[in-house]
C-alpha positions in Angstrom: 48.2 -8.0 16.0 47.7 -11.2 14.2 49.8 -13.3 12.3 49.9 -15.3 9.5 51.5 -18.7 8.3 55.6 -18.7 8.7 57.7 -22.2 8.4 60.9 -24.0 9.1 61.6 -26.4 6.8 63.8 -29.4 7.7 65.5 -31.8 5.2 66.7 -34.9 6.5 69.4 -36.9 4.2 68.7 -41.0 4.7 71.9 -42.1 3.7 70.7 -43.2 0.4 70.4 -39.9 -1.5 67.0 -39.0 -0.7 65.8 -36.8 1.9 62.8 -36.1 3.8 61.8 -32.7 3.4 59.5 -30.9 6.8 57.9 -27.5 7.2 57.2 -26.6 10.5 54.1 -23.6 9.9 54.3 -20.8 12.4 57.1 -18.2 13.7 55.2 -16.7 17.1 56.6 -18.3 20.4 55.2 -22.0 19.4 56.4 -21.8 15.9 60.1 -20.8 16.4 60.2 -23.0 19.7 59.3 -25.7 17.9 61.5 -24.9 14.8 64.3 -25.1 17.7 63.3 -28.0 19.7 63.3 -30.3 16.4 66.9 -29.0 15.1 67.6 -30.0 19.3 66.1 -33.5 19.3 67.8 -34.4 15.7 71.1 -32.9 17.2 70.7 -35.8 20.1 70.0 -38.3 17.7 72.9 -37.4 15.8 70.9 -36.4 12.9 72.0 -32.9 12.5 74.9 -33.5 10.0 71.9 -34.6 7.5 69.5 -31.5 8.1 68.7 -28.5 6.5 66.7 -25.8 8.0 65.1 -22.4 6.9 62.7 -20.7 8.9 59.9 -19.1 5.9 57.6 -16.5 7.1 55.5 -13.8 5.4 56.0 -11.8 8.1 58.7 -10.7 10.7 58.5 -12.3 14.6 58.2 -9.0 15.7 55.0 -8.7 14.1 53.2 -12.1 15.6 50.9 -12.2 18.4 53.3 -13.6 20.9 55.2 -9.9 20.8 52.3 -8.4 22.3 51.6 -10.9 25.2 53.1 -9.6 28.4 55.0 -13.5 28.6 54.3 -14.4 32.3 54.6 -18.2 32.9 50.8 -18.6 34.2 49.0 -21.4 34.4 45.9 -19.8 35.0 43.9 -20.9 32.2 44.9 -24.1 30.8 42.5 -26.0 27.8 43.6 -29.4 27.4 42.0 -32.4 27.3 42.3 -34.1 29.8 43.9 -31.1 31.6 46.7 -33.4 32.3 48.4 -32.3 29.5 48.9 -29.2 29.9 50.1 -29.6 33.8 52.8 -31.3 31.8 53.5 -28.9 29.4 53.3 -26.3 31.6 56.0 -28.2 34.2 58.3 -28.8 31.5 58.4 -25.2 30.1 59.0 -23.6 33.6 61.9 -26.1 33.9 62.9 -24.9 30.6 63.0 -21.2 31.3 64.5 -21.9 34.8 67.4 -23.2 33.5 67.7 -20.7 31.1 67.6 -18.0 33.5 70.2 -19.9 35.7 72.7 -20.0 32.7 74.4 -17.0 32.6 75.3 -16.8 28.3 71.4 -16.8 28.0 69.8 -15.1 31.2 70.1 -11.7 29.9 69.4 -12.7 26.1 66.6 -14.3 26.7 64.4 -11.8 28.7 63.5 -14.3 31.7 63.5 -12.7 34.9 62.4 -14.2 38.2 59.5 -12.2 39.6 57.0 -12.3 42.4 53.3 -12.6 40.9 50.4 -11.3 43.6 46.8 -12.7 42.5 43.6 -12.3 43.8 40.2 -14.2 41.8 36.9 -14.4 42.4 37.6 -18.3 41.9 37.8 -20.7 45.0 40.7 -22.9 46.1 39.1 -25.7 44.9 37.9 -24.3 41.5 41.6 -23.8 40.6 43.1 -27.1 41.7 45.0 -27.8 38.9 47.0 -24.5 38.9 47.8 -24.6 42.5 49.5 -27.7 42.1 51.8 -26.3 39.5 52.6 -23.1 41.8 52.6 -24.4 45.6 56.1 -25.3 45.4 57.1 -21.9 44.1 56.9 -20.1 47.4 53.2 -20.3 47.4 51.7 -17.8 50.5 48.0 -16.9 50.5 46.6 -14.1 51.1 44.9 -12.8 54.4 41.7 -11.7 55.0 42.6 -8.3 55.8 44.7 -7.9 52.4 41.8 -9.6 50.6 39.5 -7.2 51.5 42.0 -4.1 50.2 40.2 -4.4 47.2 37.0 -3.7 48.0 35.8 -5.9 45.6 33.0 -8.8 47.2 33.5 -10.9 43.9 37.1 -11.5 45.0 36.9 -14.7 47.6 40.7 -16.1 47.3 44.6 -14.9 46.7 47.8 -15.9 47.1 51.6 -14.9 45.9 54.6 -16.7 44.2 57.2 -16.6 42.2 57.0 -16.9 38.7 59.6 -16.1 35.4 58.4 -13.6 33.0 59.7 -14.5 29.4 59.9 -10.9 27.7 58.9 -11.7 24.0 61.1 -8.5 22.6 63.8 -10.4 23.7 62.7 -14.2 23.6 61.8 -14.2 20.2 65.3 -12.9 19.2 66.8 -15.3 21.1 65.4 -17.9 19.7 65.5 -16.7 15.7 69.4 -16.2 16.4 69.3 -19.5 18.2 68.0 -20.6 14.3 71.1 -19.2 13.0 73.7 -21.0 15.1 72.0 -23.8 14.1 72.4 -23.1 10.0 68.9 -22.3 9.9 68.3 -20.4 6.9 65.5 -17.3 7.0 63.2 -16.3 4.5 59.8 -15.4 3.5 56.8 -16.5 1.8 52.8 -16.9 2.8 50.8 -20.4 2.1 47.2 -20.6 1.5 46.4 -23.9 1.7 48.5 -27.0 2.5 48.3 -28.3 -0.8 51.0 -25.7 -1.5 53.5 -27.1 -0.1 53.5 -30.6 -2.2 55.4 -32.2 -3.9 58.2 -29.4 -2.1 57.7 -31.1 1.7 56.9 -34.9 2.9 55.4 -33.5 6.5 54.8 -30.5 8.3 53.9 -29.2 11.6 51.2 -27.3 11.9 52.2 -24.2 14.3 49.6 -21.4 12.6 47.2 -20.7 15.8 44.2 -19.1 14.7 45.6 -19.3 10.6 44.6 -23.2 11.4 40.8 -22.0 11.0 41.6 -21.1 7.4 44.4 -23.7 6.8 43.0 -26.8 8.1 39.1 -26.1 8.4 39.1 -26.2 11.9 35.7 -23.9 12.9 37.2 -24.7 16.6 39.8 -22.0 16.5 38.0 -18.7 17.3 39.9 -15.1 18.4 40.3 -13.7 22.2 40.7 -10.2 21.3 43.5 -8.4 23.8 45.0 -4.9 24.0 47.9 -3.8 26.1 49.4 -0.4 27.2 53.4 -0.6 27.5 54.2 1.9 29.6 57.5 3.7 31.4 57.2 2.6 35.0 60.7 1.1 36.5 59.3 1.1 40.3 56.9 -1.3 39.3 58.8 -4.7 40.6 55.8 -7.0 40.8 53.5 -8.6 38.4 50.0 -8.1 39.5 46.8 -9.6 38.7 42.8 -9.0 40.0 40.8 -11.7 38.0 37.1 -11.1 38.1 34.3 -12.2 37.0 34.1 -10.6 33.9 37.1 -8.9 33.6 41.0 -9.6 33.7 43.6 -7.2 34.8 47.0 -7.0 35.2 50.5 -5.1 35.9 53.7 -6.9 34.4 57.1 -5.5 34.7 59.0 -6.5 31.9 63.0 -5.1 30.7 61.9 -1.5 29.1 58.6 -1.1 30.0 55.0 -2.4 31.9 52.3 -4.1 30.5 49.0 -3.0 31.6 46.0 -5.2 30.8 43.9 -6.0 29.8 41.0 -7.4 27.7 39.1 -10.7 26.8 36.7 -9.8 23.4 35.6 -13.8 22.2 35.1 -13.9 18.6 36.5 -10.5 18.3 39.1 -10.4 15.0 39.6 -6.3 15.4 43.2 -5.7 15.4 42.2 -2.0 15.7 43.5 0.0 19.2 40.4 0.8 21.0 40.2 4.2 23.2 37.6 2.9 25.3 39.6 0.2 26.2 43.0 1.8 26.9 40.7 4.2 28.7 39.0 0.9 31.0 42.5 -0.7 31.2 44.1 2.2 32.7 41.5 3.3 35.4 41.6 -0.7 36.7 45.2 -0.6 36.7 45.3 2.4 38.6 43.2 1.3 41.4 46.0 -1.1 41.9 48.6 1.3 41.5 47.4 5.0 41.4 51.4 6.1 40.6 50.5 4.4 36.8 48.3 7.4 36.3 51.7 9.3 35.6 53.5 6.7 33.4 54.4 7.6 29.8 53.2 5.5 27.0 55.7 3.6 25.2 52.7 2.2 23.1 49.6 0.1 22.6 49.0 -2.8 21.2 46.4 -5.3 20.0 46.6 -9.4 19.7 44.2 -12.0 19.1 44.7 -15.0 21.4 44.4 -18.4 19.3 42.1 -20.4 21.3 40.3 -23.4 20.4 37.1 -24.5 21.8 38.1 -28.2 22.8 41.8 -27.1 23.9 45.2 -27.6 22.1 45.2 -29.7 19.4 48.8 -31.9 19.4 48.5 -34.7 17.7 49.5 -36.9 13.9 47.6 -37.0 11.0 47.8 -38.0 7.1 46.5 -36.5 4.7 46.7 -37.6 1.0 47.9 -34.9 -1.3 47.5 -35.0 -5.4 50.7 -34.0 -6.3 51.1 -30.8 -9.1 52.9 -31.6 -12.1 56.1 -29.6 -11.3 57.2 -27.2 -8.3 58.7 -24.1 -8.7 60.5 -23.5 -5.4 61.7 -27.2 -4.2 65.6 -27.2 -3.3 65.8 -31.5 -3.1 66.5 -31.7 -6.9 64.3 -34.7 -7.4 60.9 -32.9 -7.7 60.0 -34.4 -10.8 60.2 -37.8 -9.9 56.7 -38.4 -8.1 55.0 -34.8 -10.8 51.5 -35.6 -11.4 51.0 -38.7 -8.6 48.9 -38.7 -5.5 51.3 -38.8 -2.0 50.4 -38.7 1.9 51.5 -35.6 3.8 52.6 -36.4 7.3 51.3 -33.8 9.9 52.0 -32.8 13.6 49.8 -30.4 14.6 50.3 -27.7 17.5 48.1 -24.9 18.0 44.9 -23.2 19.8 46.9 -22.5 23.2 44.9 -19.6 23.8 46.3 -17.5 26.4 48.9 -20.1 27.7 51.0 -20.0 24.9 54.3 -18.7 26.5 53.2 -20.7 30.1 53.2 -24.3 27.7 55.1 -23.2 24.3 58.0 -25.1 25.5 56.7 -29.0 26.6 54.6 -28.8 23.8 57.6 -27.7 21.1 59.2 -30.4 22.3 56.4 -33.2 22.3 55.6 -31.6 18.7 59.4 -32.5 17.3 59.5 -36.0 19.2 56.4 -37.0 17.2 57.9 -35.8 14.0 61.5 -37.1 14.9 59.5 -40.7 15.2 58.2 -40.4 11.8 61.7 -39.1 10.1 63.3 -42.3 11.9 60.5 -45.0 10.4 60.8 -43.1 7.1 64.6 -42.8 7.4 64.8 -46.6 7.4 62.1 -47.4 4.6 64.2 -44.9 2.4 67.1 -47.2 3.2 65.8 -50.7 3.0 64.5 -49.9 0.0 
């Protein structure tokens, strides 16, 4: 299920009147987390008394992409360059959800649970370096040769168990839009087309829209990963479970009311159609791994399109110069008609094209997304005021 442009906008007051006006675009996991981690790092730099922020979407959280992803933290297939990046990310987040978990006013809120995750890959040791150093510390035990070869599958040359957190998004994404609220974030709707739309109204943005970048920014980078899930009733499943082969991904996640099964991997796929023969293929792999799943109900099934982009997640600053329309219709500041008719520069962060890690780096990269913009609102802050 794919979803479309949402913001947060923040207004900062300089002292002198004027205020700097920001949209963060995008309301999945890396939109709102974002959203939340910038109201956070103003809050520390005891900014918050001069901010204003409303969450704008054109569609519920509940309806995003990141509802449908079965929200293990797993590292598995990280695309940044260098892939440095997204170790760090990735680090950061799990400290993140850890010490939410730990916390007992936002354990149960949140949907993070503690779970064991069993994997086995047709990938070597070495071939996965960079997510073995992220996990070994996490009670890391590989697998034998004799449970290896359970599987009856030659393509499969290496496993290994840990622990991991699930982040269940029926829950997370609640969390986080009520953790909006507490912060006077404001909620409301609207859909933009093109970021020219949002000038003279907003001085920067961050860019949060996934695979809506394609359209949005031009970026012929961003392509879909088609994936279906089946959510089914299954409470003596305890274990997330994962068989990664060579051309095909599946997987077993116990989340609060349900399991996920999966699943699929369909590049350049936009369908957000349910497949039969897909259900069907997801089901018969799942039950080779647990043949009791054969007598689960269906709670549902469900369709997302991963954002990935083919050089990896794109976080970084640009400007862009914006001619300004003669008068805005929706601005809140009161002095829109000051700079009507004149060209301007649009500060951006971008943030999008995690692909498939979205939930395992959402959190290190929300909050590397707000400290750049947080740098920008200080420098601009004190022009505002010197001038």
């Amino acid at each position: 299920m794919q979803s479309t442009e949402v913001q947060a906008v923040v207004v900062v007051d300089s002292g002198s009147g004027l205020k700097s006006r920001v949209c963060v675009l995008g309301a999945g996991c890396i939109g709102l987390s974002t959203a939340v981690a910038l109201g956070e790092t103003l809050q520390a730099l005891e900014l918050s008394a001069h901010v204003d922020i409303c969450v704008i979407s054109d569609k519920a959280a509940s309806e995003s992409t990141s509802i449908v992803s079965a929200g293990a933290w797993s590292p598995f297939n990280i695309q940044t360059v260098p892939p440095e990046r997204g170790v760090k990310w990735s680090k950061r987040t799990r400290q993140y959800l850890e010490q939410l978990c730990r916390a007992p006013e936002s354990a149960a809120p949140t949907g993070i649970t503690p779970c064991t995750m069993i994997n086995a890959t047709h990938q070597s040791e070495s071939d996965m370096a960079h997510t073995l150093d992220l996990i070994r510390q996490h009670h890391y035990v590989p697998m034998s040769a004799d449970e290896l070869a359970s599987y009856a599958d030659p393509s499969l040359v290496f496993g290994y168990s840990w622990q991991t957190l699930y982040c269940d998004q029926t829950y997370y994404l609640p969390w986080l839009e009520e953790k909006c609220k507490a912060m006077g974030i404001q909620q409301c709707r609207r859909f933009v087309a093109k970021l020219d739309d949002l000038s003279p109204e907003f001085d920067a943005i961050i860019n949060c829209t996934g695979l809506g970048s394609r359209a949005l920014c031009g970026d012929s980078e961003m392509q879909s990963v088609r994936g279906q899930v089946i959510r089914v009733k299954a409470p003596w499943i305890k274990q997330i479970h994962c068989v990664n082969m060579p051309k095909v991904f599946t997987y077993i996640v116990p989340q609060r009311d349900c399991v996920v099964l999966g699943g699929v991997k369909q590049v350049g796929d936009w369908s957000t159609e349910v497949r039969e023969e897909d259900s069907a293929s997801i089901l018969q792999r799942c039950c080779k791994i647990h043949p009791d799943l054969s007598q689960a109900p269906t709670v549902d099934v469900q369709v997302g399109l991963r954002p990935q982009r083919l050089s990896g997640v794109r976080l970084e600053v640009e400007s862009i110069a914006i001619a300004q329309p003669m008068e805005s219709s929706c601005s809140t500041t009161g002095n829109e008609d000051s700079d009507a008719g004149k060209p301007s520069e649009l500060f951006l962060v971008h943030n999008y094209g995690h692909g498939s890690c979205g939930i395992t780096m959402h959190w290190g990269c929300a909050e590397e997304a707000a400290g750049l913009m947080c740098q920008w609102l200080a420098k601009r802050c004190r022009s505002l005021t010197s001038t």
